[in-house]
Each structure stands twice: as structure tokens, then as C-alpha cells.
C-alpha positions as CSV (number, residue, x, y, z in Angstrom):
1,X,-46.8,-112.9,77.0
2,X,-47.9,-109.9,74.4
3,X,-44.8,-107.7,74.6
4,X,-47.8,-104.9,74.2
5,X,-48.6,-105.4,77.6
6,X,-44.8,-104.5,79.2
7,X,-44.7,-101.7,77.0
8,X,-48.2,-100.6,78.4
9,X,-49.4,-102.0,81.5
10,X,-51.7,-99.7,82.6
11,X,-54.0,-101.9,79.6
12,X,-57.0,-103.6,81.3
13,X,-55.7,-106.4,78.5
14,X,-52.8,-106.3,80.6
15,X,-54.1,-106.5,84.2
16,X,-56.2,-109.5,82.9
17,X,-52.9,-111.7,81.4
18,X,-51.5,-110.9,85.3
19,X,-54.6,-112.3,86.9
20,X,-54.6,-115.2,84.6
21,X,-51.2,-116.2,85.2
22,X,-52.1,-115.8,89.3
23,X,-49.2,-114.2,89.5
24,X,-48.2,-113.7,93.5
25,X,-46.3,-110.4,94.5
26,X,-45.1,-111.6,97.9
27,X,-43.6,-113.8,95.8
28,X,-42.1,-111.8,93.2
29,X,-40.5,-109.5,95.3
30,X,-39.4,-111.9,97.5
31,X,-37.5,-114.1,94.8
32,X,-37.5,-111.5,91.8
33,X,-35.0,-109.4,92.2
34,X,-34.8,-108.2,88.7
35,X,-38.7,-107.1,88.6
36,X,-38.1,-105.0,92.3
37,X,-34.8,-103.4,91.0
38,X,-37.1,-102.3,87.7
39,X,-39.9,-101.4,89.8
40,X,-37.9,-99.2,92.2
41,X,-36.2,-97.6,89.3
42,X,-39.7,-97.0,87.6
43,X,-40.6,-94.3,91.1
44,X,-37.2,-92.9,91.3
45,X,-37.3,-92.1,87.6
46,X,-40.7,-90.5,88.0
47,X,-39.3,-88.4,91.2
48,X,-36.0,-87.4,89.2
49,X,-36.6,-87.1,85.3
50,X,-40.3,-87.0,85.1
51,X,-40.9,-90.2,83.2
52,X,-40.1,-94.1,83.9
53,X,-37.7,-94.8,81.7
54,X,-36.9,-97.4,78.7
55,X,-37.3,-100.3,80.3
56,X,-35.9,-103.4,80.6
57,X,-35.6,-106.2,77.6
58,X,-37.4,-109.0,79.5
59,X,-41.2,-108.7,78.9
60,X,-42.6,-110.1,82.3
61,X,-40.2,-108.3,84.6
62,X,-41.4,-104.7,82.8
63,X,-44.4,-105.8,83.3
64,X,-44.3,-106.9,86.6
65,X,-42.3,-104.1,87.3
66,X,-45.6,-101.8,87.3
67,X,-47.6,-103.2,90.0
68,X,-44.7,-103.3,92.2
69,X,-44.2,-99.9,91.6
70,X,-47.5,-99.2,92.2
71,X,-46.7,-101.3,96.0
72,X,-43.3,-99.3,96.4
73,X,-45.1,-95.7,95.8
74,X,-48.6,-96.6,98.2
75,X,-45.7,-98.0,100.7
76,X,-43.9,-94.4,101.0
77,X,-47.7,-92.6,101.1
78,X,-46.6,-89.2,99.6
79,X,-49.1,-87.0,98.2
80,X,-46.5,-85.7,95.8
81,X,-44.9,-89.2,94.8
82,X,-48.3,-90.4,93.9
83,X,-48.9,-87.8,91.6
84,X,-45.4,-87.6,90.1
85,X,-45.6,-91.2,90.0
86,X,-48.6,-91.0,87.9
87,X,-47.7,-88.1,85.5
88,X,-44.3,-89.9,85.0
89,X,-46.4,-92.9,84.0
90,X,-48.5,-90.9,81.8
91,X,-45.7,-89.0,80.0
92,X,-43.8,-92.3,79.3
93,X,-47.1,-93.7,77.5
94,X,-47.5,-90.5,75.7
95,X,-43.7,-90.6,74.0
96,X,-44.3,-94.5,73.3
97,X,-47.8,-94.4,71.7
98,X,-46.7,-91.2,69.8
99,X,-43.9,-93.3,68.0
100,X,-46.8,-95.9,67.4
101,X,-49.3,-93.4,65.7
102,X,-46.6,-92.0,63.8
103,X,-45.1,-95.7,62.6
104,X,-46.5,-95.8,59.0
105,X,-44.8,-99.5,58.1
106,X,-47.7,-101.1,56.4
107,X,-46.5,-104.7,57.4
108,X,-45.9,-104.8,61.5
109,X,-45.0,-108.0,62.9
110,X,-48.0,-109.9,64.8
111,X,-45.2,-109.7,67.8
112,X,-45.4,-105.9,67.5
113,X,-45.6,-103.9,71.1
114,X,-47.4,-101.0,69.3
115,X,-50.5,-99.9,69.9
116,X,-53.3,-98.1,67.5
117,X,-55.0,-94.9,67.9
118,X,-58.6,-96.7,67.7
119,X,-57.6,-99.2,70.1
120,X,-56.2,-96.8,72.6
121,X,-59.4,-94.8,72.4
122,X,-61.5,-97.9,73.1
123,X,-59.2,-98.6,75.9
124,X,-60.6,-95.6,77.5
125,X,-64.3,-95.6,76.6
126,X,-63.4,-92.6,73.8
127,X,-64.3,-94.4,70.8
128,X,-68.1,-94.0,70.9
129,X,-67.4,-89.6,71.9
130,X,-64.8,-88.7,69.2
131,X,-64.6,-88.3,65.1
132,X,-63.0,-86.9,62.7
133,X,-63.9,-83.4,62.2
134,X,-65.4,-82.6,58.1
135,X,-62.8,-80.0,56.2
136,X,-62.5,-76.7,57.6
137,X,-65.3,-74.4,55.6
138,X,-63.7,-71.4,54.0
139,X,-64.9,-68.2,55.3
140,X,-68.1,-66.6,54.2
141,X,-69.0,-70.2,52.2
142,X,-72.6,-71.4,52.9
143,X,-71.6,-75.1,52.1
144,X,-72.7,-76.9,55.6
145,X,-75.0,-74.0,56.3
146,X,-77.4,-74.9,59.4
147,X,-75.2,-78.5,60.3
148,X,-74.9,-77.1,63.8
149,X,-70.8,-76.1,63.2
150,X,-69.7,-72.8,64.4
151,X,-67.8,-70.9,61.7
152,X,-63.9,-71.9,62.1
153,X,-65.0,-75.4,65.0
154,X,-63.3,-77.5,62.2
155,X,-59.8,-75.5,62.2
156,X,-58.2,-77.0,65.6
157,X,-54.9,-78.7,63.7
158,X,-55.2,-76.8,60.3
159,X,-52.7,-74.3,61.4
160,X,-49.9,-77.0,61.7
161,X,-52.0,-79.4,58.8
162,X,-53.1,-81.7,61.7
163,X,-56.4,-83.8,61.4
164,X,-58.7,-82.4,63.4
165,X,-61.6,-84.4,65.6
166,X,-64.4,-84.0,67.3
167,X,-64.7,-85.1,70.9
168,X,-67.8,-85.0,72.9
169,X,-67.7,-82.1,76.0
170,X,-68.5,-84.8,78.4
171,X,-65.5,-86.5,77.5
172,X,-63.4,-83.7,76.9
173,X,-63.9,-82.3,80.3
174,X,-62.4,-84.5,83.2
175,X,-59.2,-85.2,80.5
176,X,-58.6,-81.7,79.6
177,X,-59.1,-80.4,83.8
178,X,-55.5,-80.9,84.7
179,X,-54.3,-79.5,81.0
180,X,-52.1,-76.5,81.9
181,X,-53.0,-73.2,79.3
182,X,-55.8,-71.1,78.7
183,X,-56.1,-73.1,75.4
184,X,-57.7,-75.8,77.4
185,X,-61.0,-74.1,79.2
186,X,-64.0,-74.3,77.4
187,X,-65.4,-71.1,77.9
188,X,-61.8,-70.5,74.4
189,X,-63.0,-73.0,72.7
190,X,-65.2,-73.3,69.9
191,X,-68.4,-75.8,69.9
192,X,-69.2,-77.9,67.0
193,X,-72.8,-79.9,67.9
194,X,-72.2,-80.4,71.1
195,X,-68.2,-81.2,70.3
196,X,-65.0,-79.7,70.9
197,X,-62.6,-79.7,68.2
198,X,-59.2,-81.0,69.2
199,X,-55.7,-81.4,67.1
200,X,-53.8,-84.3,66.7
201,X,-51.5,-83.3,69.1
202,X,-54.4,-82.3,71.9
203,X,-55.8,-85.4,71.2
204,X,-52.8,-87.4,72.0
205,X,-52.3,-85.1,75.1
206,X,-56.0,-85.5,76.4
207,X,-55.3,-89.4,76.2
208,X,-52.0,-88.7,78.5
209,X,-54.1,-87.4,80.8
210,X,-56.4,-90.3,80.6
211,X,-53.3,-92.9,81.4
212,X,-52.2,-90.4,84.1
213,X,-55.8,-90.7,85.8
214,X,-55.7,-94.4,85.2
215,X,-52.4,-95.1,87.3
216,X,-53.3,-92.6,90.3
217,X,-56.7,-94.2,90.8
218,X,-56.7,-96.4,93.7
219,X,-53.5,-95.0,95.0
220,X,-52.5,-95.5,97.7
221,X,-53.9,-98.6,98.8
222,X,-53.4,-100.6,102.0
223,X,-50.8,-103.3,101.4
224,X,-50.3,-106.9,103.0
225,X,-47.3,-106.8,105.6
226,X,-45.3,-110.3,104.2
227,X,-45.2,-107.6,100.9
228,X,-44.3,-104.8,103.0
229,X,-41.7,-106.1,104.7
230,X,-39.9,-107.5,101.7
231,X,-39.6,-104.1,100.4
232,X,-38.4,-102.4,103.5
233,X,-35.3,-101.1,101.8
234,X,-36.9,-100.1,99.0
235,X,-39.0,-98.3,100.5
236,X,-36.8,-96.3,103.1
237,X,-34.5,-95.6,99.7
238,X,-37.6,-93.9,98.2
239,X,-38.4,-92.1,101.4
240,X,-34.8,-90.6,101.6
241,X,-35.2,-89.8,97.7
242,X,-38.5,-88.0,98.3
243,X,-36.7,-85.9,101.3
244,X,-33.5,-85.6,99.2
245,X,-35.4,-83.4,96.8
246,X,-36.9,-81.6,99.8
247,X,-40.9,-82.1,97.9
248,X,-42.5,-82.1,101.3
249,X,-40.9,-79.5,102.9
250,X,-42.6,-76.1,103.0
251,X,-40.2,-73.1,102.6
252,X,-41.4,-69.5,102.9
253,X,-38.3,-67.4,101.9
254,X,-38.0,-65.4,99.1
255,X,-34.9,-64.5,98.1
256,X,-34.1,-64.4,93.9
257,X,-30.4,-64.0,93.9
258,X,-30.9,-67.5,95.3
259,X,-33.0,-68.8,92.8
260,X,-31.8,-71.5,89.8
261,X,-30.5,-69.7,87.0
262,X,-33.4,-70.5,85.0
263,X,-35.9,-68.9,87.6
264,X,-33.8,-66.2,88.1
265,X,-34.1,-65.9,84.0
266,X,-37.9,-66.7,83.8
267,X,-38.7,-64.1,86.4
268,X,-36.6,-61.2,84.8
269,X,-38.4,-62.1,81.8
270,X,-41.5,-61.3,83.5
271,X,-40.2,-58.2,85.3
272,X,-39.2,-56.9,81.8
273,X,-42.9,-57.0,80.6
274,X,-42.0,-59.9,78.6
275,X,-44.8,-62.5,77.2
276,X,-44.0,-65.9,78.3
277,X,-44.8,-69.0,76.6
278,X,-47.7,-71.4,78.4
279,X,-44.6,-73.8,80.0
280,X,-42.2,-71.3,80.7
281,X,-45.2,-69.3,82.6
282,X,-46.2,-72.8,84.2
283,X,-43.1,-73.1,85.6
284,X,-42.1,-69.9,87.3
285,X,-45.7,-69.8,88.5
286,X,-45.3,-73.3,90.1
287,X,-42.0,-72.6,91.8
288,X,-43.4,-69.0,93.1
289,X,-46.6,-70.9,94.5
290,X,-44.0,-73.8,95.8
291,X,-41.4,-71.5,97.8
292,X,-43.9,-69.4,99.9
293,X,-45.3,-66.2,97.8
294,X,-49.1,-66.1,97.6
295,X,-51.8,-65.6,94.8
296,X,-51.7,-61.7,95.1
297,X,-48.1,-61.4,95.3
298,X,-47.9,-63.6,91.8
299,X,-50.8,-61.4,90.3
300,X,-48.5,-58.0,91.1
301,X,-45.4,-59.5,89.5
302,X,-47.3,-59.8,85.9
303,X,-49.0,-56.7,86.3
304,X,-46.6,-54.7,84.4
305,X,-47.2,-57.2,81.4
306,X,-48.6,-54.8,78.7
307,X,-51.0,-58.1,78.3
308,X,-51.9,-58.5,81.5
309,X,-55.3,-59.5,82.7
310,X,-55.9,-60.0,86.4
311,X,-58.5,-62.6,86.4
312,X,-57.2,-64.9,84.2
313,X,-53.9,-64.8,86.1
314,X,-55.4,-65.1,89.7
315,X,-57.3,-68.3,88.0
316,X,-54.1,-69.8,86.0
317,X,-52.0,-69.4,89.7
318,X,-54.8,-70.2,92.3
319,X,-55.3,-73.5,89.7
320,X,-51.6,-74.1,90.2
321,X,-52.1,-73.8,93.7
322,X,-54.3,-76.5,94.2
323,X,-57.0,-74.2,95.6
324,X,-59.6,-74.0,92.3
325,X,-57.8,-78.0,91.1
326,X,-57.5,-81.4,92.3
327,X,-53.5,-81.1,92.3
328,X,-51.2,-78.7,93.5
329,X,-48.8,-78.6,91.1
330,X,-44.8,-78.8,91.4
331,X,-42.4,-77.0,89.1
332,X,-41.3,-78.5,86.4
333,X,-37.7,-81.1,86.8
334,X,-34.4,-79.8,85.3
335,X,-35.4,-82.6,82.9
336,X,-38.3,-81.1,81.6
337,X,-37.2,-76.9,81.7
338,X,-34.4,-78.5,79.7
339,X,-36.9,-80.1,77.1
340,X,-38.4,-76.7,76.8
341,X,-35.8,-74.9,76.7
342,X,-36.1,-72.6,80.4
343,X,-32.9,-74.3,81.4
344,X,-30.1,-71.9,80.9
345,X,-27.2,-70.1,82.2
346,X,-26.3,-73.5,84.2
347,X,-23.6,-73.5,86.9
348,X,-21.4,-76.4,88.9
349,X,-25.1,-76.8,91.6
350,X,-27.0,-77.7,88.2
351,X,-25.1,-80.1,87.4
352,X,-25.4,-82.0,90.4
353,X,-29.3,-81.5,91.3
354,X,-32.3,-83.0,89.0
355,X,-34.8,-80.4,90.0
356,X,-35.3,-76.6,90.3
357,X,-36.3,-76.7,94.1
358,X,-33.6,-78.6,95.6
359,X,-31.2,-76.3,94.1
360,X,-33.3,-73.9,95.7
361,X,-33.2,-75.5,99.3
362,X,-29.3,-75.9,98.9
363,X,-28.8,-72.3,98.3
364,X,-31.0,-71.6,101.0
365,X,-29.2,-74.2,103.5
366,X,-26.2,-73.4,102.5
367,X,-26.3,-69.2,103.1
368,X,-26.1,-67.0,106.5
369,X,-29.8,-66.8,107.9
370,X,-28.9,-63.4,109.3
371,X,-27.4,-62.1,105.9
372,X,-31.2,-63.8,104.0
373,X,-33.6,-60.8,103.0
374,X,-37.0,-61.7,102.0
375,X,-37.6,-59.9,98.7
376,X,-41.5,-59.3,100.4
377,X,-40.5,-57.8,103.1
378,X,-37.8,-55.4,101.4
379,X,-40.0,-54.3,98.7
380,X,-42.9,-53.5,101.4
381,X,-40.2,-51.4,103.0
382,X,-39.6,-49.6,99.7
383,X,-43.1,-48.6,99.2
């Protein structure tokens, strides 16, 4: 079996070897323990680290670890899990076929689990909507004059000495919908032809989003009971997990000396008047939206930003919200604030809780309900 195929089996390639082998799930998970363990450990990473993890040595059990996972997480029929699930999916391709683009040994092994740039692209129907963008023109030069480039579309990656491409605006569109930042809506980007000129690194993000939309399509889906029964421990494990980390629950308290450290941290920041980088801004936003406080509520906590502007704001949150996007969007795992950097100031509940919102709820469970004060209704007091 092409190793390429465990490493990414979200591949059409890959679906195909499955089919051909007639491979039976009721009877994998009903004799394969090894494939269910990977499988189950593929959705609770997603729920608790935001990716899936390394995987496992054997080729056919990583493999067959995915569509089982994809059983396990249409079995438990969360909203939430299905789009963790998916991001977590996406995110593991996105560190893997990063290595690969960046592997410059001349010589790989026909054996190699890699996968190319071109092929990757083809993979999603991208090859025929993107090239490579001509060298950036230097201001005020009339070389290129009336080739249909706006002054500066070729500059995307010259900043960090990136390539730079050209991707079609159909295609650039439904992959760059989900991408968090004002970097990402068309109305800041510059036209070349009837192109939008992307970096390296965008690129490689818009292609995450591509796997990510790849695994959530078709989920959930009905699935046969001999299957469903088999995973019946799974399944409630998952279902506990998913609970555990309180995803579902709504909570409408407000109450900051409560909060993680690191919200506590991000929203002094913004209290201060401080700018806040696009993740760090996606996350406080996300937790505010998660725990209760509305659209205009978030809008008059960045007003005192000397950069402020209210309608990019309202969009940015109400997009966050779900109400002007497909997804409502969760904050960020202590994972990923830690990859950024927002994780700081931890104490003794950090160390034992993988997300921002449990530790949250536990602060929340664990004080006096008559001693909690809504910071809403105490400032509405104030004023």
C-alpha cells in the first residue's frame, strides 16, 4: 500500500486503494483493534490539541484509521466535533505537506510518503486556476504597461522573499471564506487579470482549507447498526469527552476575574487600547462570542482602540459568531494560544485543562452563585 495514502487519506488516490481492496468496516472494527484505538485517538486529538496526531507506524491501520474516525465522529453527531474534527484534519495535512514542499533532497525514495505542491493542487482541481506571479514591477517602471496588473498585484510574498502566485477569484473565494483576518476579504486585496495574488504561505493555507472542506463534507452520515454497535464504547467515551470540555453547553455569565489567565491578559490588552495581532484578536473574540456577550457588547470593548473602526469589527465578530459564516467558531485550544504565544501567566487549573473554556466552566462551577457578578450588569449600573 503507498505509505502516501496513510500519511494523507483524505487523497481520492487513497479512497480508491480502500475500495479496491473491498475493505469491510464492520469488520475492521470488529476484529481490528489497533485501527479503532488509532481512529478514536485521531477525534480525541482533534477535540483536545487541535490536530490528529503522528500516527501510527503501520500503513493500513493509519489509514484505516480515517474512515473510522470519520464513523466514530458521525456516531456522536456534534456540530462542534464535526468541525473540530475537520479543522484538526486539516491542520495535521498542513504541517505534513509543509515539511514535503520544503524537503529539497533531489533523490526521494520511490517509497516516499511525500507529496508535491503540483500534485496537491491537482488533487483539488487548483492546477488549471493558479500560476506563478511575473517579478514584482518597480514603482513608476512602464515595463508590463497595459498587461492587465495593478501596480504592486505581483508583491504578495516579496515582503518575506516568498514566490508569489496567481490564483483565479473563483477559486480563491470558497477557500479563503473561513480564513480568519482582514487580509483575507477581497474587497484588501489587489486584482491581477482577474487573479488574486497569494504568498507561499497563503497558498499553503488556502489548500488547508481545501483538506478541511474535503473531510467535513458528507459529515455526518447515517451509519449501518452491526458498525454502530461495535463502537458503542467508543462512542459514549467521545460523548463524555465532548461534555468534559463543556463545547455544547451554553453559558451566559460574564465574570473576568474568572477568566484563563490568558483571557484575562488578552482582554486587558484590549482595555489598554492595545493593537492585537489577527490570532490573539481571533481568540478573545471567540471566547467573548462563546461565553454569552453579544456583537455590541464586543464592538464597545475595542472602541477605545485609537484604531478602531466599528464596521469592520461588527463584521470580524458577527463572522465569528456564525451569523454572516457557515461556522461559529470556538476559541482557540491551550494548544494552539500556546503556539501563538497568548498562553501566559499559567496556574495549577492550566495545567490540568486542554482548552480555554473548560477552565472557564470550572471556575464558574466551582464559585458561590450568590457571590458571581456579571461584569454587564455591573457596568450598566455604573453608567
Amino acid at each position: 500500500m503507498d505509505p502516501r495514502y496513510a500519511r494523507y487519506p483524505f487523497l481520492d488516490d487513497a479512497r480508491e486503494a480502500v475500495a479496491a481492496e473491498a475493505v469491510d468496516l464492520a469488520a475492521v472494527v470488529e476484529s481490528e483493534p489497533a485501527v479503532v484505538e488509532r481512529a478514536r485517538s485521531r477525534v480525541e486529538r482533534a477535540l483536545e490539541e487541535g490536530d490528529v496526531g503522528e500516527g501510527v507506524p503501520d500503513a493500513r491501520v493509519e489509514l484505516l484509521s480515517y474512515p473510522v474516525a470519520r464513523v466514530l465522529v458521525s456516531l456522536v453527531d456534534e456540530r462542534v466535533l464535526v468541525r473540530r474534527y475537520a479543522r484538526a484534519e486539516g491542520a495535521t495535512a498542513h504541517q505534513r505537506f509543509t515539511a514535503d514542499f520544503e524537503d529539497t533532497t533531489e533523490l526521494k525514495s520511490v517509497e516516499s510518503a511525500g507529496i508535491d505542491r503540483s500534485d496537491l493542487l491537482a488533487e483539488f482541481g487548483l492546477a488549471g486556476s493558479i500560476r506563478e506571479a511575473p517579478p514584482a514591477l518597480d514603482e513608476g517602471s512602464a515595463e508590463g504597461a497595459g498587461d492587465g496588473f495593478a501596480p504592486g498585484a505581483a508583491t504578495a510574498g516579496r515582503a518575506t522573499g516568498e514566490p508569489t502566485y496567481l490564483l483565479e477569484v473563483g477559486a480563491y473565494l470558497p477557500l479563503a471564506a473561513d480564513c480568519w483576518g482582514d487580509e483575507w476579504r477581497l474587497v484588501n486585496r489587489e486584482l491581477a487579470d482577474g487573479a488574486v495574488p497569494v504568498s507561499e504561505t497563503e497558498l499553503r493555507a488556502l489548500l488547508r482549507e481545501a483538506v478541511t472542506d474535503r473531510v467535513e463534507a458528507g459529515l455526518p452520515f447515517d451509519v449501518p447498526e452491526p458498525i454502530a454497535e461495535a463502537l458503542e464504547d467508543e462512542v459514549v467515551r467521545l460523548q463524555e469527552l465532548v461534555a468534559e470540555l463543556e463545547l455544547v453547553r451554553e453559558i451566559d455569565t460574564v465574570v473576568p476575574e474568572l477568566f484563563p489567565p490568558c483571557m484575562q491578559a488578552l482582554l486587558d490588552d484590549i482595555q489598554k487600547g492595545e493593537h492585537l495581532p489577527h490570532h490573539s484578536r481571533f481568540a478573545i473574540t471567540a471566547f467573548l462570542t462563546s461565553i454569552g456577550m453579544s456583537t455590541d457588547e464586543i464592538v464597545e470593548l475595542y472602541r477605545v482602540n485609537s484604531a478602531f473602526g466599528e464596521e469592520m469589527t461588527r463584521y470580524q465578530t458577527d463572522h465569528i459568531r456564525g451569523d454572516t459564516s457557515p461556522t461559529e467558531y470556538s476559541p482557540p485550544s491551550c494548544a494552539t494560544m500556546q503556539s501563538y504565544g497568548d498562553c501566559v501567566n499559567m496556574d495549577d487549573l492550566c495545567e490540568r485543562i486542554p482548552h480555554p473554556m473548560a477552565y472557564y466552566e470550572q471556575r464558574l462551577d466551582d464559585a458561590d452563585e450568590d457571590d458571581l457578578e456579571d461584569w454587564r450588569e455591573t457596568t450598566a449600573e455604573a453608567e
